[in-house]
BABAMI-919293 format. One record per residue (C-alpha): x, y, z. Coordinates in steps of 0.02 Angstrom, whole numbers, padded with zeros to 5 digits, always signed. Example, Ala and Ser with C-alpha at 12.3 -4.5 7.8 and 13.67 -1.06 7.14 Angstrom:
2
+00615-00225+00390;+00684-00053+00357;
***
This chain:
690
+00000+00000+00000;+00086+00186-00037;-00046+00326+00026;-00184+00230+00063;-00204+00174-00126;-00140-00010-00154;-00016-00034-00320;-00078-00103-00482;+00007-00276-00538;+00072-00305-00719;+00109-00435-00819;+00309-00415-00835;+00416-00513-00969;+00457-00673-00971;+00592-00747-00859;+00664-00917-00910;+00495-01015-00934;+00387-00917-00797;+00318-00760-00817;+00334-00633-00672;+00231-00497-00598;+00288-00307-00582;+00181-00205-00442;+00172-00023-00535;+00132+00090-00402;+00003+00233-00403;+00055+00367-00531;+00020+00513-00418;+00193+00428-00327;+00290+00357-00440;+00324+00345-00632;+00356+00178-00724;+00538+00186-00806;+00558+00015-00844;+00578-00168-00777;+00607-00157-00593;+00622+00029-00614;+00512+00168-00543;+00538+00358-00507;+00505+00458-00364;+00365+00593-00398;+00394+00747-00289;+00224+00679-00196;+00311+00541-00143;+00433+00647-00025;+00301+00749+00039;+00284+00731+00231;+00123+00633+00305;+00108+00697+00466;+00028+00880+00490;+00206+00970+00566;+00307+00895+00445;+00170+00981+00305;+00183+01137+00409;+00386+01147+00388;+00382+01107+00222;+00259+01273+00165;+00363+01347+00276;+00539+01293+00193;+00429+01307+00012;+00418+01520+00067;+00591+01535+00128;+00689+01446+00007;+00557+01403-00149;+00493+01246-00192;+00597+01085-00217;+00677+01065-00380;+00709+00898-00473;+00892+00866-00513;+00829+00869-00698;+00774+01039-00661;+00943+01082-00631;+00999+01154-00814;+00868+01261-00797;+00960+01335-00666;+01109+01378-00752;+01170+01542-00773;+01178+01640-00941;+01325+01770-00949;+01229+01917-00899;+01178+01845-00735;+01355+01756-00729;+01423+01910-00730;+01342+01970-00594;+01364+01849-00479;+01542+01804-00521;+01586+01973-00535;+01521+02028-00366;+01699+02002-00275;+01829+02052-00388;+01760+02202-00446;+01692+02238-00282;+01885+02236-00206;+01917+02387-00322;+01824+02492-00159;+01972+02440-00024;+02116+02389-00155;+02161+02574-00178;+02134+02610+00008;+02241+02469+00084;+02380+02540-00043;+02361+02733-00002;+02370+02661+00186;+02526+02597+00157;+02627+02709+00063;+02567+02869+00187;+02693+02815+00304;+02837+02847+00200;+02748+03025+00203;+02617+03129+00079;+02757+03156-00076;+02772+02964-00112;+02592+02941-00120;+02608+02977-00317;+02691+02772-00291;+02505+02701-00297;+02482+02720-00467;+02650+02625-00521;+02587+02490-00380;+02410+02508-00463;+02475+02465-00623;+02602+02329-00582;+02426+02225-00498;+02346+02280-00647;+02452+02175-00757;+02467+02018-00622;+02277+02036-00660;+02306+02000-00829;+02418+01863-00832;+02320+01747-00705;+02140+01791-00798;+02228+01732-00945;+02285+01590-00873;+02119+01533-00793;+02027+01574-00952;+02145+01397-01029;+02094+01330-00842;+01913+01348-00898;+01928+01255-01054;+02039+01118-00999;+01956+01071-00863;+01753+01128-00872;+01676+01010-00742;+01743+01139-00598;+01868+01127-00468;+01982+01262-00527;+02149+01250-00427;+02119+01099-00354;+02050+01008-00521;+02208+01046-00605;+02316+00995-00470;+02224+00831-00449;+02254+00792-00624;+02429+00859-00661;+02511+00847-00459;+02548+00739-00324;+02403+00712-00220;+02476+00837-00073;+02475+00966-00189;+02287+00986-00241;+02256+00963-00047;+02345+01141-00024;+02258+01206-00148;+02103+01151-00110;+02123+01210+00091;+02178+01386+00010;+02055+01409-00086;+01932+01371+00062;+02031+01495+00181;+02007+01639+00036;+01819+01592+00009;+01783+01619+00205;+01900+01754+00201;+01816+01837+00049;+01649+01830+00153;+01712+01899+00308;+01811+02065+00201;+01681+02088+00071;+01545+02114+00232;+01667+02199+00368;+01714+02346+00214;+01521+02360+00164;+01468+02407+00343;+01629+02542+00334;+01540+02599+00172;+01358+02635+00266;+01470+02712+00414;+01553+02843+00312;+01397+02895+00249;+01279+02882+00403;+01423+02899+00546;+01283+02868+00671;+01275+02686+00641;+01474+02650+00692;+01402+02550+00865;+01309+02448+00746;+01439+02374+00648;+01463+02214+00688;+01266+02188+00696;+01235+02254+00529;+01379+02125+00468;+01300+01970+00575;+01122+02007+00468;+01191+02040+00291;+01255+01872+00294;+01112+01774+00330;+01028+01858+00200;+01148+01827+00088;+01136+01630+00146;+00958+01630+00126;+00968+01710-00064;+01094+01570-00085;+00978+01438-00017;+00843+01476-00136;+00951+01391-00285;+01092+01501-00412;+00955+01570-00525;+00829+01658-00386;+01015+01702-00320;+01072+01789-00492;+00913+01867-00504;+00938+01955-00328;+01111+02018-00364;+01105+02071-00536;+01035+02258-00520;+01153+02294-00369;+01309+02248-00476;+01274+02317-00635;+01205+02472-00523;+01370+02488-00456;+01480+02454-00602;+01379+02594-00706;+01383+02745-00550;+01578+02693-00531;+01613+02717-00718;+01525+02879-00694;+01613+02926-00549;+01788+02898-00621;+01722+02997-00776;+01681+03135-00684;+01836+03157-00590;+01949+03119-00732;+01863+03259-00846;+01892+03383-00703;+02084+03336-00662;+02099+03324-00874;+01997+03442-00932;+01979+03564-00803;+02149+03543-00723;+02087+03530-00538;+02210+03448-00405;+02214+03447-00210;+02357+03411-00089;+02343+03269+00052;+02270+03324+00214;+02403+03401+00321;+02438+03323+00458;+02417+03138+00345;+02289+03029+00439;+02416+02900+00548;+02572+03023+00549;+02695+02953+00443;+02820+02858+00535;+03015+02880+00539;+03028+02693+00522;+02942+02686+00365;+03044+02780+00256;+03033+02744+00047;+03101+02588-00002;+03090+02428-00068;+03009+02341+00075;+02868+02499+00075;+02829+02471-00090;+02829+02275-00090;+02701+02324+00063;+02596+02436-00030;+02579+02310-00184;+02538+02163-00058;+02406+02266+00009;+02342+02306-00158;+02333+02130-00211;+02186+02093-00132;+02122+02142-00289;+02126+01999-00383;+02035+01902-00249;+01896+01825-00328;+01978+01779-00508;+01959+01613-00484;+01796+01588-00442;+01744+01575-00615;+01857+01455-00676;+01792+01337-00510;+01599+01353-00575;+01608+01316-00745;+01473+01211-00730;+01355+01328-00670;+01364+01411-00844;+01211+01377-00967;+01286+01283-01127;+01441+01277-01212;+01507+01304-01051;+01707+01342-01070;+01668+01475-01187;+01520+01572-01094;+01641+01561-00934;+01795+01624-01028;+01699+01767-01079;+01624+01822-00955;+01826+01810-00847;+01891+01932-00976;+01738+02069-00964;+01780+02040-00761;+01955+02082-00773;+01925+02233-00885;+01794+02294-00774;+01907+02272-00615;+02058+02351-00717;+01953+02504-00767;+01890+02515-00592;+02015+02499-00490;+02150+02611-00587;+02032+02747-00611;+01993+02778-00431;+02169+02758-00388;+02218+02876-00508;+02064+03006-00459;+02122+02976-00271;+02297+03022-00302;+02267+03167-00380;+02148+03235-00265;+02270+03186-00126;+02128+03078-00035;+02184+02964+00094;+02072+02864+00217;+02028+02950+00368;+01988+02840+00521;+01944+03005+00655;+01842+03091+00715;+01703+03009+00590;+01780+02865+00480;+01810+02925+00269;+01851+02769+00150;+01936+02821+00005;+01793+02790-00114;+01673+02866-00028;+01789+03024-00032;+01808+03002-00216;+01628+03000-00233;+01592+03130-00121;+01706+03230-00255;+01618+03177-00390;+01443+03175-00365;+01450+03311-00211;+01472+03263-00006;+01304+03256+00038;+01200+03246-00104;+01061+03103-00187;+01205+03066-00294;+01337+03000-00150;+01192+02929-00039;+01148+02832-00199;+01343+02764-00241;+01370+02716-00039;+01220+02616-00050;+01250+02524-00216;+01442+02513-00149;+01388+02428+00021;+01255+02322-00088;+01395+02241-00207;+01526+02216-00062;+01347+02115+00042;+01348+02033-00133;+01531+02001-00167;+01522+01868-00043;+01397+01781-00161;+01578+01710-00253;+01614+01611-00115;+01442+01538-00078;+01436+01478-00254;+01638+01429-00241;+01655+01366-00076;+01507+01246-00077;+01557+01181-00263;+01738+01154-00208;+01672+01061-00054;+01572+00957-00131;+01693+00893-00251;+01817+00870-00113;+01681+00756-00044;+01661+00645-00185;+01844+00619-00188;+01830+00581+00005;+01917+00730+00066;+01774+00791+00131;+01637+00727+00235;+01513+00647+00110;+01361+00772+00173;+01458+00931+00082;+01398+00836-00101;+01223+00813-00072;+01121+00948-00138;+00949+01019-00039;+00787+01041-00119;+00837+01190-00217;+01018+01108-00282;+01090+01217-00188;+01246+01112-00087;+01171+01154+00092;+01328+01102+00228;+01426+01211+00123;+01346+01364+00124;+01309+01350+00315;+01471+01301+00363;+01539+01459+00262;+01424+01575+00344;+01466+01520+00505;+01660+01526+00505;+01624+01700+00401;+01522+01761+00568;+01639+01705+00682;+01792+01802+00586;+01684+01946+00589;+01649+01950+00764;+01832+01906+00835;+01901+02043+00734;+01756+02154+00763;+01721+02208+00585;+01877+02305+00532;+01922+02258+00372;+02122+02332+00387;+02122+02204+00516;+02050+02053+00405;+02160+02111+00256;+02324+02041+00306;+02246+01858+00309;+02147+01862+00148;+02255+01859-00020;+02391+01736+00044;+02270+01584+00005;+02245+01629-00166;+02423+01685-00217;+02462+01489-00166;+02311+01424-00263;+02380+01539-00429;+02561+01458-00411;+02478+01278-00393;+02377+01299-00534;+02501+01374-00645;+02617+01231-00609;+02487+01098-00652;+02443+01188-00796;+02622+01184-00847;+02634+00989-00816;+02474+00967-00916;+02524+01048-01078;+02684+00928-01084;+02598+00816-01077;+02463+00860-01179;+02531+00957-01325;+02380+01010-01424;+02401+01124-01550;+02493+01290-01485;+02545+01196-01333;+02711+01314-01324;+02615+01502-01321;+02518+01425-01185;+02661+01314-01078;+02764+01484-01090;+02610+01593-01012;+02572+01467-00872;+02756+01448-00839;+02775+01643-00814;+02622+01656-00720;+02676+01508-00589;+02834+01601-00588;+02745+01757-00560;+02621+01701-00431;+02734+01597-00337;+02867+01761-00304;+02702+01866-00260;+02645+01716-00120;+02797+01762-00052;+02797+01913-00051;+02622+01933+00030;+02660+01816+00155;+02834+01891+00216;+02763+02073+00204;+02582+02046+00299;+02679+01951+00443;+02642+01894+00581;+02435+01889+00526;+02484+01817+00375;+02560+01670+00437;+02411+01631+00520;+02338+01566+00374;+02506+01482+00318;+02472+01378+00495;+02285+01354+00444;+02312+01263+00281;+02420+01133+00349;+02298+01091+00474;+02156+01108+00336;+02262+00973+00252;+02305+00840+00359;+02108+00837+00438;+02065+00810+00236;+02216+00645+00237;+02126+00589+00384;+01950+00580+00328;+02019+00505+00178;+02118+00391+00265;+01950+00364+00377;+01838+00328+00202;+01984+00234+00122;+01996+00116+00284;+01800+00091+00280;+01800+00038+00100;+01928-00088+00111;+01841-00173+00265;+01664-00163+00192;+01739-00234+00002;+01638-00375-00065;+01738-00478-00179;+01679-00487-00366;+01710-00687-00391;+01538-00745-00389;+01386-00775-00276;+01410-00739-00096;+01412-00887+00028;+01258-00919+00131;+01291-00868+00305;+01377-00990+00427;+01379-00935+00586;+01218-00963+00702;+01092-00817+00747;+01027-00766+00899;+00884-00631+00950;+00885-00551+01123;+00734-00439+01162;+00751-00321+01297;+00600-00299+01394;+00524-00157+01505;+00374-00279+01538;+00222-00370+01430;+00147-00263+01318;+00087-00259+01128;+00249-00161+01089;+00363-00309+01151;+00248-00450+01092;+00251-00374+00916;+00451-00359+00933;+00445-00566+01009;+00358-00602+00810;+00473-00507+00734;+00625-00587+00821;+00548-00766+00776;+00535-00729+00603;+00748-00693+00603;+00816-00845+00712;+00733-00986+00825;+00832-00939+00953;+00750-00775+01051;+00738-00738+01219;+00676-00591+01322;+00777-00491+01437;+00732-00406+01553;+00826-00289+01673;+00761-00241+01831;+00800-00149+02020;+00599-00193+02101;+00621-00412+02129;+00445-00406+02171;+00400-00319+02016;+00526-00433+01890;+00442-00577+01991;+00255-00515+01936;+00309-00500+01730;+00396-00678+01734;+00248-00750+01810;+00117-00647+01696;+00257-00719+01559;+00247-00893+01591;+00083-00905+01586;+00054-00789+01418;+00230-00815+01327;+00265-01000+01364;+00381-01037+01205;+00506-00907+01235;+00621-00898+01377;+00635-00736+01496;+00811-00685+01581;+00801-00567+01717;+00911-00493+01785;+00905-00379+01948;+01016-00209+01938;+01027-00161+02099;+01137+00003+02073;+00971+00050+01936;+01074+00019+01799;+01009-00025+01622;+01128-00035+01489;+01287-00099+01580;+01198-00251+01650;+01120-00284+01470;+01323-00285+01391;+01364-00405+01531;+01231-00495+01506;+01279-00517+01319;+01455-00502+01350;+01443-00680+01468;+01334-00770+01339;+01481-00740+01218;+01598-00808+01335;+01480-00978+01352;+01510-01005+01174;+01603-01162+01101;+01786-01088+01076;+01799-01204+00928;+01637-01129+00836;+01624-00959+00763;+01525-00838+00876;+01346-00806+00830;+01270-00653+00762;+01170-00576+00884;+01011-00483+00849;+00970-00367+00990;+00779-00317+00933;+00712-00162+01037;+00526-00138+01028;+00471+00051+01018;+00312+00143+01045;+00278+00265+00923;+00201+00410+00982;+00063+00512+00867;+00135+00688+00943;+00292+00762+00944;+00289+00816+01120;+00224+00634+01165;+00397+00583+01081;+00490+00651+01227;+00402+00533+01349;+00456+00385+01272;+00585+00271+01212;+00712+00354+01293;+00787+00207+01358;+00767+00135+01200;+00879+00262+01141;+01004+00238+01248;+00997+00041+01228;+01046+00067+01010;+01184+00203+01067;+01274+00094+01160;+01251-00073+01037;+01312+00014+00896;+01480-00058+00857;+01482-00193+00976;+01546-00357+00866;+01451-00483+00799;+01271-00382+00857;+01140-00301+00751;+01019-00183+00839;+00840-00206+00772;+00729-00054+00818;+00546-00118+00783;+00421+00006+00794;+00237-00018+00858;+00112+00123+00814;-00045+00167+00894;-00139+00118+00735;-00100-00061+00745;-00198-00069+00905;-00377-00073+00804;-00291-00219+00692;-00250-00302+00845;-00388-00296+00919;-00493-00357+00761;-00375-00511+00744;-00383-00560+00933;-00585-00529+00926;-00592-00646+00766;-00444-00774+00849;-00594-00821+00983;-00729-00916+01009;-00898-00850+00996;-00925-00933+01169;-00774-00827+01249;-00812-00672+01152;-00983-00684+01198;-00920-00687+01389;-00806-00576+01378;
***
C-alpha cells in the first residue's frame, strides 16, 4: 500500500519459462521507467504527518519549492547573470584595493603617495596574466574545481590538498572582508550607525545565505541590479573626476597632518613598496571563482565562462585604476577620526558632491555589491566542497544537494566561520586584510604549475604560447605568495598555519573513508556464501505489552533462538512480569536480571558479554540480533516521553561485534488491527463472555 491506494500488478516479461509480476505503483507517486524501475514523484517525498506539512510550506516560502535534479539546467546561469554573480567580489575589491595601498605608502609621508599608481599598475598586469591563465583553466578542465582540479590531475596528491584548503581559507575570508568593508561603506555615509557594525555584518550574511539557499538562479536574479548598479555609478564617478583633473585641471594636496602620521621607520624603499603592492593585491581576490563554476554556466560552457573572466578583469582594471588615479590626484587618503572616510566614498563625495542624492545613492549600491561580493564564495566554496567530498576529502554530506540544488553544509558552514571572523576581529576590514590574499596567491602558483605539467603532456596544438604563459604566471604568482606572506607578517602566517591543518584533517577523513572501503569490500568472484555462523535474537523488555509481543514475532521470524531480557532494580516487580510471562509467553524464555545500582545498559552488555563467553571456543560466535521494541508516539511532544531508554539501549550497541540492533516500531494504529485479529482469533462462546 503507498498513501492509502494499493499498487496495480502487471504482467512483466518473461523470465526463463515463468512469467513474473511487476507491482506499478500509483502514478500520483511514482512513474514507471522500466523493468524493476520506478521514479520518485515529488508527492512521494512529501511529509504525512501535519508538522512535517507545516515545515515544508514553511521551507517552500523561505527557500522556494523543491527542484528535481533534472530541473537543474534550468538553473544555469547565462552570462549576464554570470556576470553578476561572479563578478560581485573582484570588482567589488576595487572599493578597499586602492585604500589598503594609499594606507601603506602614507607612512613613508604625503610626496610618495604619487607610488600608488606605479603599484596600481604593476597589480593591474598580475591581473592580466592569471585571468589569462584561468581562461585555458576553464577550457581544460570545465567540470569545476579550478585550482584543485588541475592539481588533482597534473600533481601529487599533497599538492591539490593545499590548494584546495587555500582556496577554502580565501572563500571564508572573501565573506568575512567583502561584509566587514560594506558596513565601513554605510558608516562613512551615516556615521551614526558605527556601534552597529558588527550587527549590521552578522544580518547581511544570513541574507545573503538565505538568497543562496533559494538555488543560483533566484540568487542571480537578486544580485544582478546591485552589480550592474554599481559598475555603471563607478564608471560615472571615475568619468567625472577624470574630466575635471583632465579637462579642467583641478588637483588637491593630502590632508596636512596625513591621517596616521607618517612614521620615521617607514621611510621609501623597497620593502614599503613591496608592502603597498601586497596590500593592493587583494584585488585579484575572486579571479578564480569562475574558472571553479564552470558548470554553473548555461551551454557551451568553457566558452560562456571564458567570456564572461575577460569582461571581469576589464571591469576590475578600469575600476580599480581609475579611482586610484582620481584619489591620487585629489590627494585623498582614508581617514579613520573623528568620523571614519574610505577612500571611495571620498572620491565620490568629489564627484557626485558630499552630501547629495548622488553619493547617498553610490554608498548604497557600494555597500550592496561588497553584501553581494560574498555571493563568489557561496557559489565557490560549496562547489569546491562538494567535489572534495566525492573524492573523500570531505565529509560525504558537503555533495548532497537540498531541495533547491543548492549544496546546503557548504553554504552554512561558510556563513558560520564568516560570522565568527567577523565578530573576533570586530568588523575592521584593515584588520582582516592581512589574512585574505595569501590563500589565493598559493592556489595561482599551484595551478600554474599543473597547468604547466598538463600541456607537456598534452601538447595540443599551440601547446608552447600557452606552456610559456602558465610557466611565467607560476613564476609570477609563486614570487608574489611570497611576497604577501613575508610582508603581511605575523597575521599572514596565520593562514600559512591554517592550511596545513586544513590538510592533514582532509588525509585523515580520507584515510577514515579509504579504511572503511577496504573493510566493507565484497569480492567480485561470484555468488556470496550463505551465512555460517548461528543467529541469535535477544529482546530487551520493560514488561508485557503489545509493543514487546510485536518485537517477540518479529524476532521469531529472524532466528529460533529469542529470548527476552529483562533488566530490573523492584524483585517483586521482575517476579510479577515472569509469572504474567509464563503463563502468556510459554515458548520463549525470559532472563532477568536484577540491577541493583538501577542500571540498564551496563547489565544488558554483561549480560551479552557472558553469553559470548559460554560459546564453544571451537565454533564461530553467533550473530546476535538485539531487537528493541518502540512505541511510536502520534505527537511530537508525546515523543519526549518515550523510548528514551530505547535510545540509549541502540547508542550503546552500535559497534559492539558480531550484534545487530533491530529497532521495531509499534504504532498506535496497529492497536484497532489487533484488536480485530484477537476478537476474530476467539470463540464466539469466549467473546460472547467476555
Amino acid at each position: 500500500m503507498i498513501g492509502g491506494r494499493r499498487p496495480k500488478a502487471l504482467q512483466g516479461r518473461k523470465v526463463g519459462d515463468r512469467r513474473i509480476r511487476v507491482d506499478r505503483p500509483h502514478t500520483a507517486f511514482f512513474r514507471y521507467s522500466g523493468e524493476g524501475r520506478l521514479v520518485a514523484k515529488e508527492a512521494a517525498s512529501q511529509p504525512h504527518t501535519p508538522v512535517g506539512r507545516a515545515l515544508a510550506r514553511i521551507r517552500a516560502v523561505l527557500f522556494g519549492r523543491p527542484l528535481s535534479i533534472h530541473e537543474e539546467i534550468e538553473e544555469r546561469l547565462p552570462k549576464k547573470k554570470a556576470l553578476a554573480i561572479f563578478s560581485s567580489d573582484p570588482i567589488s575589491s576595487s572599493a578597499y584595493a586602492t585604500e589598503e595601498i594609499l594606507r601603506v605608502l602614507v607612512l613613508a609621508g604625503a610626496g610618495f603617495l604619487f607610488l600608488s599608481l606605479p603599484v596600481a599598475a604593476a597589480i593591474a598586469l598580475l591581473l592580466a596574466v592569471v585571468s589569462t591563465s584561468y581562461r585555458q583553466i576553464g577550457y581544460a578542465y570545465p567540470s569545476g574545481g579550478g585550482a584543485y582540479a588541475v592539481a588533482r590531475a597534473n600533481l601529487p596528491a599533497l599538492a591539490s590538498l593545499i590548494a584546495a584548503g587555500a582556496l577554502l581559507v580565501d572563500y571564508v575570508m572573501t565573506v568575512a572582508v567583502s561584509t566587514a568593508s560594506a558596513v565601513e561603506q554605510i558608516i562613512s555615509a551615516v556615521p551614526e550607525l558605527a556601534a552597529e557594525r558588527l550587527l549590521i555584518g552578522v544580518v547581511a550574511i544570513v541574507l545573503i545565505t538565505l538568497g543562496n539557499l533559494r538555488g543560483l538562479r533566484e540568487s542571480g536574479n537578486i544580485f544582478a541590479i546591485p552589480t550592474y548598479l554599481f559598475v555603471g555609478s563607478a564608471l560615472l564617478m571615475i568619468a567625472i573626476g577624470m574630466y575635471r583633473i583632465i579637462v579642467l585641471g583641478e588637483h588637491a594636496a593630502p590632508p596636512s597632518p596625513l591621517p596616521g602620521a607618517p612614521s620615521p621607520l617607514e621611510p621609501l624603499g623597497l620593502l614599503l613598496i613591496i608592502r603597498a603592492f601586497a596590500s593592493g593585491s587583494v584585488a585579484l581576490t575572486g579571479t578564480e571563482a569562475i574558472a571553479n563554476g564552470v558548470p554553473a554556466f548555461k551551454p557551451p560552457e568553457p566558452k560562456n565562462a571564458a567570456a564572461t573572466l575577460t569582461i571581469v578583469a576589464i571591469l576590475l582594471a578600469v575600476l580599480f585604476m581609475g579611482i586610484t588615479f582620481v584619489a591620487l590626484n585629489f590627494g585623498i587618503v582614508a581617514i579613520d577620526e573623528p568620523a571614519p572616510k574610505t577612500v571611495i566614498s571620498q572620491v565620490a563625495a568629489l564627484a557626485f558632491g558630499d552630501g547629495s542624492i548622488g553619493f547617498y545613492l553610490f554608498q548604497t549600491f557600494t555597500a550592496l555589491i561588497l553584501f553581494l561580493a560574498a555571493n563568489t564564495s557561496y557559489n565557490a566554496f560549496p562547489r569546491l566542497g562538494a567535489i572534495l567530498a566525492r573524492d573523500g576529502y570531505l565529509p560525504r554530506q558537503f555533495s548532497f544537494r537540498g531541495d533547491r540544488l543548492a549544496f546546503t553544509s557548504g553554504i552554512v558552514i561558510l556563513s558560520l566561520v564568516a560570522i565568527a571572523l567577523l565578530v573576533i576581529f570586530e568588523g575592521n576590514t584593515t584588520a582582516l586584510i592581512p589574512l585574505y590574499s595569501v590563500g589565493v596567491f598559493v592556489s595561482f602558483t599551484i595551478s600554474q604549475g599543473g597547468m604547466v605539467r598538463h600541456w607537456l603532456r598534452e601538447r595540443p596544438a599551440g601547446w608552447h604560447w600557452r606552456l610559456a604563459l602558465n610557466g611565467f604566471g607560476c613564476a609570477l604568482t609563486a614570487f608574489v605568495a611570497v611576497v604577501v606572506t613575508v610582508a603581511k607578517a605575523p597575521p599572514s602566517l596565520l593562514v600559512a598555519v591554517v592550511i596545513p591543518i586544513l590538510v592533514v584533517m582532509m588525509l585523515f577523513i580520507n584515510h577514515q573513508y579509504r579504511s572503511s572501503a577496504a573493510k566493507l569490500a565484497v569480492r567480485d568472484d561470484g555468488p556470496l556464501p550463505a551465512p555460517r555462523r548461528e543467529e541469535r535474537v535477544i529482546v530487551p523488555i520493560p514488561g508485557l505489552n503489545r509493543a514487546v509481543v510485536h518485537a517477540i514475532n518479529v524476532g521469531r521470524s529472524i532466528a529460533p533462538d529469542v529470548r527476552a531480557v529483562l533488566v530490573s532494580d523492584e524483585p517483586d516487580e521482575a517476579a510479577a512480569i515472569r509469572e504474567r510471562w509464563e503463563r502468556q509467553m510459554p515458548d520463549v524464555p525470559l532472563v532477568v536480571v536484577e540491577s541493583p545500582y538501577r542500571a540498564l545498559v551496563g547489565p544488558l552488555l554483561a549480560y551479552l558479554d557472558v553469553l559470548d563467553s559460554a560459546w564453544p571456543p571451537e565454533k564461530d560466535e553467533p550473530i546476535t540480533f538485539v531487537v528493541i521494541p518502540e512505541y511510536v508516539a502520534r505527537s511530537w511532544w508525546e515523543r519526549l516521553l518515550y523510548n528514551q531508554s530505547a535510545k540509549r539501549l541502540r547508542t550503546a550497541l552500535l559497534g559492539r561485534p558480531h550484534s545487530v540492533v533491530v529497532a521495531v516500531p509499534y504504532r498506535r494504529d496497529d492497536d484497532v488491527a489487533e484488536t480485530r485479529r484477537e476478537h476474530v482469533e476467539q470463540p464466539p462462546a469466549a467473546a460472547a463472555g467476555g
